[in-house]
FIVEX-297467 format. One record per residue (C-alpha): residue in one letter; x, y, z. Coordinates in steps of 0.25 Angstrom, whole numbers, plus 5000, padded with zeros to 4 digits. Layout:
<nodes>
AXYZ...
</nodes>
This chain:
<nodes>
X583854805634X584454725646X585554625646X584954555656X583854495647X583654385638X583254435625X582554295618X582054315603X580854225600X581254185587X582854215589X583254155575X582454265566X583454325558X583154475565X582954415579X584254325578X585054435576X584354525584X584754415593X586154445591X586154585592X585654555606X586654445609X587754535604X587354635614X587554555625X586154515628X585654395632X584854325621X584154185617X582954155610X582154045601X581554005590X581153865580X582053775581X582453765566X583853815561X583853955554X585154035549X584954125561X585254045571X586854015569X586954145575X586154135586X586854015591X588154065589X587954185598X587554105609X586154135608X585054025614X584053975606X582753915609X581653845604X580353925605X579753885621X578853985631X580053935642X581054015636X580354155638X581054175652X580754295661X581754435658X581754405643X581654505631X580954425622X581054455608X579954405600X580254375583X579254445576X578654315570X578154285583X576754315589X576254325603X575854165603X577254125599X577654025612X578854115618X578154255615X577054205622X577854165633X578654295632X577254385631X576854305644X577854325654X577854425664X579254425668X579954515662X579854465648X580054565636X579454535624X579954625613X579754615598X581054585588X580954735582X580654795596X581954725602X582854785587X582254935590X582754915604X584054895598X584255005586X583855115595X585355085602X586055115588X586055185576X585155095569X584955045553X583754975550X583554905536X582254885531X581754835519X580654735512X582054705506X583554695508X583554745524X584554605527X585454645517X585454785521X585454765535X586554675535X587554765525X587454895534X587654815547X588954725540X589354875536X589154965548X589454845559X590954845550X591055005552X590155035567X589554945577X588354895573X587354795577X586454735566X585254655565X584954585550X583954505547X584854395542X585054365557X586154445557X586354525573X587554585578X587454685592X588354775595X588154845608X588754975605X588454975590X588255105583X587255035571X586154945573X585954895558X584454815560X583454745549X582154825551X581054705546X579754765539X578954625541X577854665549X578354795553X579454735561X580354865559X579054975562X579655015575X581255015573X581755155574X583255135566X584055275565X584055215550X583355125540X583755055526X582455055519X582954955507X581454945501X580054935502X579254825497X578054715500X578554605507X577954535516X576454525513X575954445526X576154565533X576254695524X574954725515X575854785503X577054885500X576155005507X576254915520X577654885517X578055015514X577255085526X577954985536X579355055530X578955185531X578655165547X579755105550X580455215542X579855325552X580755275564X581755295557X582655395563X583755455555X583455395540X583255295531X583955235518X583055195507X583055135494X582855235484X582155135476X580955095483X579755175481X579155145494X580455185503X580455335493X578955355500X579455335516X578955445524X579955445537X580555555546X582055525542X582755555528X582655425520X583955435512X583655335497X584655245492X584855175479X585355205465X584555335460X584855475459X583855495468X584255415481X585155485491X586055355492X586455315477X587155195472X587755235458X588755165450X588355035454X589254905448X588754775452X589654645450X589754505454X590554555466X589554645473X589154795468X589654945470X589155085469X589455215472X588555265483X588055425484X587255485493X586655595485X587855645478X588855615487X589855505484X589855415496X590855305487X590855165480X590355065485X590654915484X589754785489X589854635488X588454645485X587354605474X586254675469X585654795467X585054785482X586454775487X586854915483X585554965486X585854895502X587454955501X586855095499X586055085510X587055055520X587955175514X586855265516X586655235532X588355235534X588355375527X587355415534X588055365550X589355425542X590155285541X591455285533X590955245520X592255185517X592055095529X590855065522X591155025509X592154935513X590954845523X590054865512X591254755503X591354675515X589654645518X589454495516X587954495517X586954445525X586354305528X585554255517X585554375508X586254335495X587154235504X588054155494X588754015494X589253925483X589153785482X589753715471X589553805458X588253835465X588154005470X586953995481X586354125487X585454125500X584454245501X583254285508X582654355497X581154315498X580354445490X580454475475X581354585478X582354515486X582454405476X582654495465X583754565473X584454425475X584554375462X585054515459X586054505466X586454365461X586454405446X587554525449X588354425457X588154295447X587854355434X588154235426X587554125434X586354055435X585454115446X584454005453X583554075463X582853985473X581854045480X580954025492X579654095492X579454165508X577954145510X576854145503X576254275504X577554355500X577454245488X576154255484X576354425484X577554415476X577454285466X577554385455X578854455460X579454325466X579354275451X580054405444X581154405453X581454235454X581354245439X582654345440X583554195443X583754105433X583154005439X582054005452X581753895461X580953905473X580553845487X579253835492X578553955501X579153975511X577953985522X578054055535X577454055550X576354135547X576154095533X576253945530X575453925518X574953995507X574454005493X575654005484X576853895482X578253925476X577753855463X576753975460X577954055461X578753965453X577753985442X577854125440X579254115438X580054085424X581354035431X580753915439X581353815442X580653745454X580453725469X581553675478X581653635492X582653585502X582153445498X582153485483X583453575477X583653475466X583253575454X584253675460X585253565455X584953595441X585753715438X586853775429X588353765435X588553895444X587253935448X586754025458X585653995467X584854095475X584054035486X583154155491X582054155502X581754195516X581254055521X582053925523X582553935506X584053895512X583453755516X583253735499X584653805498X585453735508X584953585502X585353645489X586753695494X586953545499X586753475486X587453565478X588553535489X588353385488X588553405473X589653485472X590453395481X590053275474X590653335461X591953365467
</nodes>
């Protein structure tokens, strides 16, 4: 890699390209890039480093550029065209081709997962970057370089195989299942795709005990099992849960490693608090060190972020698979046991909708109340066969469909609700016109 260049990222504000972005920037190297012109969360940022961002135009592909190119973009998208075309000393490299170039400098983590990687990615870097320097990349759009780090802590992405040919001296493995069903043909695709990555792996793997699919890898390095049975090499035991987090008593096989206390919910956030112990014992951190990060992690951008407005608890999550939801509202009912729980969901395409109407149903059906958005569509997939209201239809909690325009029926509730928005698309624009009338109410009975 050479200071000299310009590193320009075709679609800059992608949550893993905008903190890959950073890591760069951080490192001293000269960075821009572009993308649509519309707001997203990951562009405050961007800006605030200093980092120049452009609309999408052939002209900004100048000569000595390393180009990075989003994986959504194909070969007739206006600036990789442009890029592919010049014959000037124009590199054109692939997001994960340009992340591999960076892990094999440091010791490297890399969390994958259908489920929780965010989460997991961003409680190991908040610990290890409090304890060592460490760079991280999360794929809330979270990216901090450190050019003399002894970690790189990095989300490895299974879409499309994004994460085939990262070689991570470690991996989190936090589960296994079908997501995704433009791409993937079922759970043996799925589960195949894991196992590969999983043979570049260089020293070993931690892996929930729980999954079926992750006991049948078949890899070179030791894959150590975490979870709560006898039978996993890392063992949560004693587990208390409270509206102030959870703790547990970690082992590793009959050894003691201590007690340990989190500000988080859910049986998924021991399960994630393990994992991280088990890579810090592993590269011998002080475990007292340790405990005492694990209290301070605040969490990562929209995974269970909270805010209260007026008597009104509202909780911003990507959750956007039956499991992930199920998990969320989990979490919820240990921190606010005795209150009214409203889920507001916003279906993520309609093939992932149509695979998992069924499930999607079983676990909306776990708030006291459900409402959802319309389908979410996306580039590659504008319309389809299925609307919100079939889903609706399956479930017993219904309660309607919303929109920015429409969040009246979210008006009707109980005094002290809590109120879960939850999807991978644009669910915060329902949220945020909810957030302002309950704000114009509120002052309006004061």
């Amino acid at each position: 890699m050479n200071k000299d260049n310009v590193y320009y990222f075709i679609g800059i504000k992608g949550s893993g390209m905008s903190a890959l972005a950073l890591i760069l920037h951080d490192q001293g190297y000269q960075v821009a890039g572009s993308d649509i012109d519309q707001y997203t969360f990951t562009q405050k940022p961007l800006e605030q480093a200093g980092i120049p961002i452009y609309s999408f135009d052939a002209n900004n592909i100048k000569p000595g550029m390393v180009v990075i190119r989003g994986n959504s973009f194909e070969d007739d998208q206006v600036e990789v065209a442009a890029a592919l075309e010049h014959q000037d000393g124009v590199i054109v490299v692939s997001y994960p081709e340009m992340v591999e170039a960076l892990i094999t400098q440091y010791t490297s983590i890399g969390v994958a997962g259908a489920h929780g990687k965010t989460s997991t990615t961003g409680l190991l870097a908040h610990v290890l970057s409090r304890i060592a320097p460490t760079s991280y990349l999360i794929g809330d759009g979270t990216g901090k370089g450190i050019p003399d780090a002894r970690f790189f802590v990095f989300e490895a992405d299974e879409y499309r195989r994004h994460f085939k040919d990262y070689t991570p001296d470690y991996s989190i493995m936090t589960n296994v299942d079908f997501d995704h069903p433009d791409y993937y043909t079922g759970i043996e695709d799925v589960f195949q795709a894991f196992n590969d990555f999983g043979q570049h792996v260089k020293k070993g793997i931690f892996a929930w005990g729980d999954d079926p699919n992750l006991r049948q890898l078949i890899v070179d390095v030791p894959v150590y099992y975490y979870g709560i049975d006898s039978d996993d090499d890392f063992v949560a035991k004693n587990i208390k849960r409270s509206t102030n987090g959870s703790s547990f008593d970690a082992y590793y096989h009959d050894e003691l490693l201590g007690n340990f206390q989190v500000p988080l919910f859910g049986k998924h956030g021991i399960l994630n608090s393990l994992a991280v112990i088990a890579v810090a014992y592993f590269e011998q951190i002080d475990l007292d060190l340790l405990r005492k990060e694990l209290m301070s992690f605040q969490g990562v951008k929209r995974r269970f972020t909270e805010k209260t407005v007026g008597d009104v608890t509202i909780i911003d999550d990507y959750a956007h698979h039956p499991s992930e939801i199920t998990a969320t509202l989990d979490a919820a009912r240990q921190k606010f046991p005795d209150r009214e729980l409203i889920a507001v969901f916003q279906p993520h395409t309609f093939t992932r909708t149509i695979a998992y109407l069924d499930d999607f149903a079983s676990s909306l059906n776990l708030a006291d109340r459900v409402y959802l958005t319309e389908i979410f569509a996306s580039a590659r997939e504008t319309v389809g066969d299925i609307s919100s209201s079939d889903l609706g239809a399956k479930m017993t909690k219904f309660g309607g469909i919303v929109s920015p325009e429409n969040v009246a029926p979210l008006m009707t509730h109980d005094s002290n609700p809590v109120v879960v928005f939850m999807g991978a698309g644009d669910v915060q624009n329902t949220e945020f016109a909810y957030e302002k009338i309950l704000a114009n109410t509120t002052m309006n009975l004061q």
